[in-house]
C-alpha positions in Angstrom: 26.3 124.5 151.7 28.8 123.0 149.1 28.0 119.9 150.5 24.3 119.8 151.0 24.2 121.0 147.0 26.2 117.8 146.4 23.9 115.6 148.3 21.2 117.0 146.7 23.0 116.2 143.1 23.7 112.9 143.6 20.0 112.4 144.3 19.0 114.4 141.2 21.6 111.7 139.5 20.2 108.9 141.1 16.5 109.7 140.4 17.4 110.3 136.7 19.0 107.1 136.5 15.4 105.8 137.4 12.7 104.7 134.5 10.1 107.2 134.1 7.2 105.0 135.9 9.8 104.9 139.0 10.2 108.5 139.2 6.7 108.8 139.2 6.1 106.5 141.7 8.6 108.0 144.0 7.5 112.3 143.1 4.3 110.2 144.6 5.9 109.1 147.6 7.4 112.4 148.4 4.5 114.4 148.2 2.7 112.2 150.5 5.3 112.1 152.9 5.5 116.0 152.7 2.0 116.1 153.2 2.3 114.3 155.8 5.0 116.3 157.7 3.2 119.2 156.9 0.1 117.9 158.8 1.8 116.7 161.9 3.6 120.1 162.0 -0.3 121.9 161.6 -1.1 119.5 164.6 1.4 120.2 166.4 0.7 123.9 166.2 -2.7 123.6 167.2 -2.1 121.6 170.4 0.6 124.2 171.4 -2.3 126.9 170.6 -5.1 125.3 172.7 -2.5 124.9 175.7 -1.4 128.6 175.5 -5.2 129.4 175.3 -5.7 127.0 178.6 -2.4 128.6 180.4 -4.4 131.9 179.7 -1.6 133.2 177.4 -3.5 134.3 174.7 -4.7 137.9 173.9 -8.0 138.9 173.0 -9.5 141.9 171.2 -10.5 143.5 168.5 -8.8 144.8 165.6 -9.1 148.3 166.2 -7.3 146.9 170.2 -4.8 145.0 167.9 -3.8 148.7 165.9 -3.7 150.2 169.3 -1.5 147.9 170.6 0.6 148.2 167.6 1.0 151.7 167.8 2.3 151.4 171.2 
């Protein structure tokens, strides 16, 4: 842990060492890239979803089923 906190430092000193209109630019290209990890990660999830639905893996019901179950 001791040394991801450093890592993460010496960014946080590198990025301040940037000009404001360069930190800008790159809190820009991190939240795009984010975004787009995030998005994969959602398509990923989904295609993993409609094959457990195709395998037949998938439950379905109704709520009050769902609170049964539950209580089980």
């Amino acid at each position: 842990m001791t040394e991801k906190i450093s890592t993460l430092q010496q960014a946080l000193d590198v990025v301040e060492a940037l000009d404001p209109d360069e930190q800008a630019i790159l809190i820009n290209i991190i939240s795009k890239r984010l975004s787009k990890e995030r998005r994969n990660e959602l398509l990923n999830e989904v295609a993993q979803a409609r094959h457990d639905y195709q395998e037949g893996n998938i439950k379905q019901g109704s709520v009050a089923d769902l609170m049964a179950e539950l209580d089980e």
